[in-house]
N, C-alpha and C positions, 0 to 999 in steps of 0.2 A: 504494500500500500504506500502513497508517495502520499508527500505532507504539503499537508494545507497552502494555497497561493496565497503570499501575502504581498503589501503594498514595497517596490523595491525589487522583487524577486526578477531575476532575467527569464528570459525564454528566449529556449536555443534549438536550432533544427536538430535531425536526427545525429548530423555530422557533429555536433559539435561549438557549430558555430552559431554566433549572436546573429537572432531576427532584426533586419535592421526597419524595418515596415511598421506602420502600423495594425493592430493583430486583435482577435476577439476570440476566447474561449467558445467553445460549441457548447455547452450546456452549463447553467448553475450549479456555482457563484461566475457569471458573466462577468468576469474579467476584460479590461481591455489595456494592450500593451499599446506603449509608444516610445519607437526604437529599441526596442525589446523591453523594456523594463513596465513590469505590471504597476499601474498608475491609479487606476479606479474601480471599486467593485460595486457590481450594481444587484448584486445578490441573484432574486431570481427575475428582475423586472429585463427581458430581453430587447422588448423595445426602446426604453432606454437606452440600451447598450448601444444598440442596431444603430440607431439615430448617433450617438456620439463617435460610433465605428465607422458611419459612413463620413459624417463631418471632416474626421481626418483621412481615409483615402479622398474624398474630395480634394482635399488642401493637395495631398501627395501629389494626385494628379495636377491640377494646376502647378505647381512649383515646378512640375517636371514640363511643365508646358505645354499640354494637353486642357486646350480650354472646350473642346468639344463633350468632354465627359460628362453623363447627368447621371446620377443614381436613383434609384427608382425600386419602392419594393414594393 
């Protein structure tokens, strides 16, 4: 059994290496990473999450200069 996400904690691919994206846990406690480091838990409210998950790939995209991107659930 692996232990509890807490605020701080990294998240890293299977290699090894740091997510450098921002990132959302698939099931409660919805966690959401940014630049890998677990930032916000939003326990079991998913849409919350969803909404502040997208907020930041939104941004990624733009920064990265991709203004045509919309998200849509």
């Amino acid at each position: 059994m692996s232990a509890a996400i807490k605020a701080g904690d990294i998240l890293t691919k299977r290699d090894g290496s740091r997510v450098q994206g921002p990132a959302m846990s698939f099931s409660a406690p919805f966690w959401i990473y940014e630049a890998g480091v677990a930032t916000v838990n939003y326990e079991d409210d998913e849409d919350a999450a969803l909404e502040h998950y997208d907020r930041l790939v939104q941004a990624r995209r733009l920064a990265m200069g991709n203004t045509t991107a919309v998200l849509v659930h």
